[in-house]
KEFI-924497 format. One record per residue (C-alpha): residue number from 0; x, y, z; residue in one letter. Coordinates in Angstrom, 3 decimals, padded with zeros to 6 digits. Each point is the difference from the previous one (the first is absolute). Layout:
NUM,X,Y,Z,a
...
//
This chain:
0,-040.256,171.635,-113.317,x
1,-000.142,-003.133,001.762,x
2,003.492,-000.396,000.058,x
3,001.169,003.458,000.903,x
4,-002.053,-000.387,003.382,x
5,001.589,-003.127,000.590,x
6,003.360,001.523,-001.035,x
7,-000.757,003.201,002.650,x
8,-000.985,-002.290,003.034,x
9,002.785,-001.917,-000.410,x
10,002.325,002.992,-000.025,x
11,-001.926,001.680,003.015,x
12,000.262,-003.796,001.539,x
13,004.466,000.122,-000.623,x
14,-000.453,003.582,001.683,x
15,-001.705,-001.193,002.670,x
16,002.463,-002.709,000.862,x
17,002.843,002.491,-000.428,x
18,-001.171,002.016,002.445,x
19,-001.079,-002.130,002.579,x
20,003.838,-001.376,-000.016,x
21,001.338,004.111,000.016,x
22,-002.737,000.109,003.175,x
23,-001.460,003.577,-001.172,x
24,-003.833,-000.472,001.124,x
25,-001.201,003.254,-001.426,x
26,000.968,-001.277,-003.667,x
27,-001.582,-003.295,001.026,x
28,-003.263,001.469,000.922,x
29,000.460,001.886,-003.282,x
30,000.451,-002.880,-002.174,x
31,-002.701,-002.064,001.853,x
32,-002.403,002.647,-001.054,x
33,001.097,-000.385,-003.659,x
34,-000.327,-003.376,-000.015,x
35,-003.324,000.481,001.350,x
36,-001.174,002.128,-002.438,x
37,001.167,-001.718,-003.159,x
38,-001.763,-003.173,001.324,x
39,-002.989,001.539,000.653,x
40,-000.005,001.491,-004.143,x
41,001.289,-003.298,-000.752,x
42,-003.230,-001.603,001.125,x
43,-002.338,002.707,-001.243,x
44,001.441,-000.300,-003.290,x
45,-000.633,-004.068,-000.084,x
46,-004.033,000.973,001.640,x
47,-000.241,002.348,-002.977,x
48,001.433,-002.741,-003.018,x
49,-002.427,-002.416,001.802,x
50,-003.032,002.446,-000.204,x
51,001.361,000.803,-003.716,x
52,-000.216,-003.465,-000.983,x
53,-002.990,-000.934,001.592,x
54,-001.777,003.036,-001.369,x
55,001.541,-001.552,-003.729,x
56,-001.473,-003.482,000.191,x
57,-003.445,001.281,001.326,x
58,-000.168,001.995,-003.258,x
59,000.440,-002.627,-002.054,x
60,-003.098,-002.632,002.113,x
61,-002.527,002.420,-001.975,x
62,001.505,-000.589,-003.379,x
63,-000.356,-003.910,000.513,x
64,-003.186,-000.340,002.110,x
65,-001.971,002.025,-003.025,x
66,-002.957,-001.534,-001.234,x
67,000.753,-002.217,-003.120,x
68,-001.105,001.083,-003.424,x
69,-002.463,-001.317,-002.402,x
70,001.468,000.014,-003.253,x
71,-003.106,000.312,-002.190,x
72,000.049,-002.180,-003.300,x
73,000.916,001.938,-003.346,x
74,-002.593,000.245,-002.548,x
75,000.627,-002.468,-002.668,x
76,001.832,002.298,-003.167,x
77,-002.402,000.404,-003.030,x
78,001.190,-002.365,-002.703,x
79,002.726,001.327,-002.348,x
80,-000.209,-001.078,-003.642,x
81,003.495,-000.863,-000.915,x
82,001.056,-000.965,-003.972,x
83,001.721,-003.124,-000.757,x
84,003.251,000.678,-001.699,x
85,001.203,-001.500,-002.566,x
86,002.558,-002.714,000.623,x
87,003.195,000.980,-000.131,x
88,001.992,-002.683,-002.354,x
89,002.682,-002.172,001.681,x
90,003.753,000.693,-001.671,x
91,001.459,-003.690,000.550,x
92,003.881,-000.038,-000.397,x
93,001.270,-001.950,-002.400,x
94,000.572,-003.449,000.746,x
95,003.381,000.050,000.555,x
96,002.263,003.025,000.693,x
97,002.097,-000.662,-003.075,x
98,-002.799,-000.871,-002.209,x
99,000.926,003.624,-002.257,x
100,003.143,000.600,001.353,x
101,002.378,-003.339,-000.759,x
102,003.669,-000.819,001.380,x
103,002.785,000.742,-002.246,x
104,002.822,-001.206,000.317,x
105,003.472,000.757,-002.162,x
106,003.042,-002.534,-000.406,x
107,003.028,001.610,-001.795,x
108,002.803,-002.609,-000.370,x
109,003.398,000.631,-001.411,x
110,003.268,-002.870,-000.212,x
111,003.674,-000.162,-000.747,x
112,001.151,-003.478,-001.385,x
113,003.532,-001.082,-000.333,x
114,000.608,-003.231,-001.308,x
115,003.406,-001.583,-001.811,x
116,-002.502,-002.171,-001.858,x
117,-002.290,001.597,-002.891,x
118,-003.342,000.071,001.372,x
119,-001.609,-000.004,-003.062,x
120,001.682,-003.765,-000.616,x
121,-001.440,-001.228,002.948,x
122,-001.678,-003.473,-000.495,x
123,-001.746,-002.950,001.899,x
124,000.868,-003.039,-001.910,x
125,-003.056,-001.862,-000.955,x
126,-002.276,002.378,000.505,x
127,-001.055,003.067,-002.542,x
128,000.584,003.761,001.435,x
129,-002.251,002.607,-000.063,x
130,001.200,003.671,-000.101,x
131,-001.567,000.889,003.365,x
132,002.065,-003.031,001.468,x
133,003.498,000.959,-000.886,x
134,002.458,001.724,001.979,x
135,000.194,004.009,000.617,x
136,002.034,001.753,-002.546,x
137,003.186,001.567,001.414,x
138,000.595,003.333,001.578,x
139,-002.723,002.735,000.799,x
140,-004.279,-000.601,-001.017,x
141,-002.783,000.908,000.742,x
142,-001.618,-003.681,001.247,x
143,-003.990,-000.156,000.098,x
144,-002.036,002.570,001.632,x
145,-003.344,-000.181,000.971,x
146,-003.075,002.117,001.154,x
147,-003.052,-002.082,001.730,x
148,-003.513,001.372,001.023,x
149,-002.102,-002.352,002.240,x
150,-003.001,000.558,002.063,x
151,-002.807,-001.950,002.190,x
152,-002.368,-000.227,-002.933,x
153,-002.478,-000.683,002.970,x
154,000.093,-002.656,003.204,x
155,000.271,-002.925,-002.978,x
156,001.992,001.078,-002.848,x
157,004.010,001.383,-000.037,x
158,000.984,001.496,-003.110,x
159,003.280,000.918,-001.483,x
160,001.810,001.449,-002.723,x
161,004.008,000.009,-000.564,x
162,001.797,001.589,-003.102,x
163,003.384,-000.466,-000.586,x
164,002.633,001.801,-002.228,x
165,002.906,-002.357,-000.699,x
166,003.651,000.873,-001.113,x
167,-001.028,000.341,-003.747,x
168,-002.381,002.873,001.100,x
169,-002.930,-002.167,-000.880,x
170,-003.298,000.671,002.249,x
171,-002.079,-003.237,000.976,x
172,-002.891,-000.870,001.704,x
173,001.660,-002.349,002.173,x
174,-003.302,-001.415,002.740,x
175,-003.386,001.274,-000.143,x
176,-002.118,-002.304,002.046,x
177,-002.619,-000.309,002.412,x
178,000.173,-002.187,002.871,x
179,-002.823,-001.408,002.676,x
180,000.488,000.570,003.396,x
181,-002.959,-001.798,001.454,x
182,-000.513,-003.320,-001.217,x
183,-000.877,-002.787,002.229,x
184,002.063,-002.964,000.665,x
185,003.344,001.080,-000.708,x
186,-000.712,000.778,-003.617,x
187,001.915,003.274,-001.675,x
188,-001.331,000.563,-003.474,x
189,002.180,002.765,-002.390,x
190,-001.140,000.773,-003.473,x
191,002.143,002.240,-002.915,x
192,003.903,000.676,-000.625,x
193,002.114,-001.212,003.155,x
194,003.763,-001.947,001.011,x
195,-001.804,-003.328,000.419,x
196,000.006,-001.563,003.545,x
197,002.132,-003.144,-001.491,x
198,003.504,-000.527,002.526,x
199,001.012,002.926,002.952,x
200,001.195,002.364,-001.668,x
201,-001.648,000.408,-003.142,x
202,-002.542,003.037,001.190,x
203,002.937,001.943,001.077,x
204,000.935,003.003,-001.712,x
205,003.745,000.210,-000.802,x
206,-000.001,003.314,001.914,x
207,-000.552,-002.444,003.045,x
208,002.321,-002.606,-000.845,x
209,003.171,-000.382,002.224,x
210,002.258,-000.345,-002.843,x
211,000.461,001.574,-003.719,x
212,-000.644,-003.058,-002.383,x
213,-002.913,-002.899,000.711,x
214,000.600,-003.509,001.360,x
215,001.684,-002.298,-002.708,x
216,-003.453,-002.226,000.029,x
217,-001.993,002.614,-000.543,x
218,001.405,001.258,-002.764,x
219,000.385,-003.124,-001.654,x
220,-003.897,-001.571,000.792,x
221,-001.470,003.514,000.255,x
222,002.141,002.453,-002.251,x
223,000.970,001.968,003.334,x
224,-003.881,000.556,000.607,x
225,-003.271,-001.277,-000.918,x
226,-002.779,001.901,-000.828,x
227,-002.993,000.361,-002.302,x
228,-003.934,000.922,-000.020,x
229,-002.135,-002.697,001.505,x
230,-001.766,-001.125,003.332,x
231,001.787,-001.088,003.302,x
232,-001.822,-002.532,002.429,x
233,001.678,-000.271,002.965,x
234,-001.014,-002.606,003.338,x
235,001.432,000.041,003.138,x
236,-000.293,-003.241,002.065,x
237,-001.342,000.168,003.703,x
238,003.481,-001.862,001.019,x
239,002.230,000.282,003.205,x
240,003.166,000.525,-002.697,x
241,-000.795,002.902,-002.839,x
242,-001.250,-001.593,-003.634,x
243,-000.972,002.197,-002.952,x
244,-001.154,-001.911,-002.834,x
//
């Protein structure tokens, strides 16, 4: 409202100016007149917001100035008999998340050999062949395939178990071990069926190796791989360079 006042002197104000320039002094009186009244509703609208607000923040003094409250103390409640439960029993999860529920993992591993040599007439002079240390047989087989199960026995003890079917379609438990974890001083300590520790490669399953048929050393010390039931000790030495006795 404030603005349409404004907005209505200011027009009456151009008029004014416009007619003083045309020289018409009845239209001037006119206009003065106008402007006259408008400023005198102008200003008794601003007495009357004034009063308004006034009026507004004198309600309120009453409100605040009131005379404060004594909040009387509640009774103390009568005392309530309540029954113990019984304790609810604790489900702890197993001790580790695979504990009944181990990895499994599946190698399938299939070959094609062609040699111009007989395979099966393969030899190492001076040293004595075993049948898992010869050469593939030519064309298509079926080479060793395995299926393993390990699992966190708990925070101390790794266990595994690998069985293999080789090309004859024979099924053998091939490692079944468990293995610490924990041991102070660099000690690892493995105990049942397992590729023995002895050289680099010698834990490696063939389904890992890089090539088809083993080193020529191993298969003439170690008949391709060596492995047998027993107990592993193994020490590594606090050393700047790595040493694994």
């Amino acid at each position: 409202m404030k603005t349409k006042m404004l907005l209505r002197l200011s027009a009456a104000a151009i008029a004014l100016s416009a007619s003083a320039h045309a020289g018409e002094p009845e239209d001037l009186a006119a206009l003065k007149k106008e402007i006259s009244d408008l400023r005198q509703e102008y200003d008794a609208r601003i007495a009357d917001l004034e009063a308004r607000l006034k009026a507004a923040e004198d309600s309120k003094a009453p409100a605040s100035q009131a005379a404060p409250v004594v909040a009387s103390a509640p009774a103390a409640p009568a005392p309530v008999e309540v029954a113990s439960a019984p304790p609810t029993p604790v489900s702890r999860p197993p001790i580790t998340q695979s504990a009944y529920n181990p990895g499994i993992a599946a190698s399938l591993q299939g070959q094609y050999a062609y040699s111009q040599r007989d395979p099966s007439a393969a030899q190492i002079p001076g040293f004595p062949l075993s049948d898992e240390a010869g050469l593939p047989s030519r064309g298509l087989s079926l080479d060793e395939s395995e299926v393993s199960f390990f699992a966190n026995v708990d925070h101390r003890v790794y266990a595994n178990l690998t069985v293999s079917l080789d090309n004859n379609n024979d099924v053998s438990v091939e490692e079944a071990y468990i293995q610490s974890k924990s041991l102070p001083g660099g000690f690892t300590l493995k105990a049942g069926r397992f590729y023995s520790g002895i050289a680099y490669l010698n834990e490696r399953h063939t389904h890992d190796w890089d090539f088809v048929d083993a080193p020529l050393p191993y298969r003439a010390f170690l008949g391709n791989q060596l492995g047998d039931d027993g107990i592993e000790v193994r020490w590594v030495a606090p050393t700047d360079f790595y040493l694994e006795v």
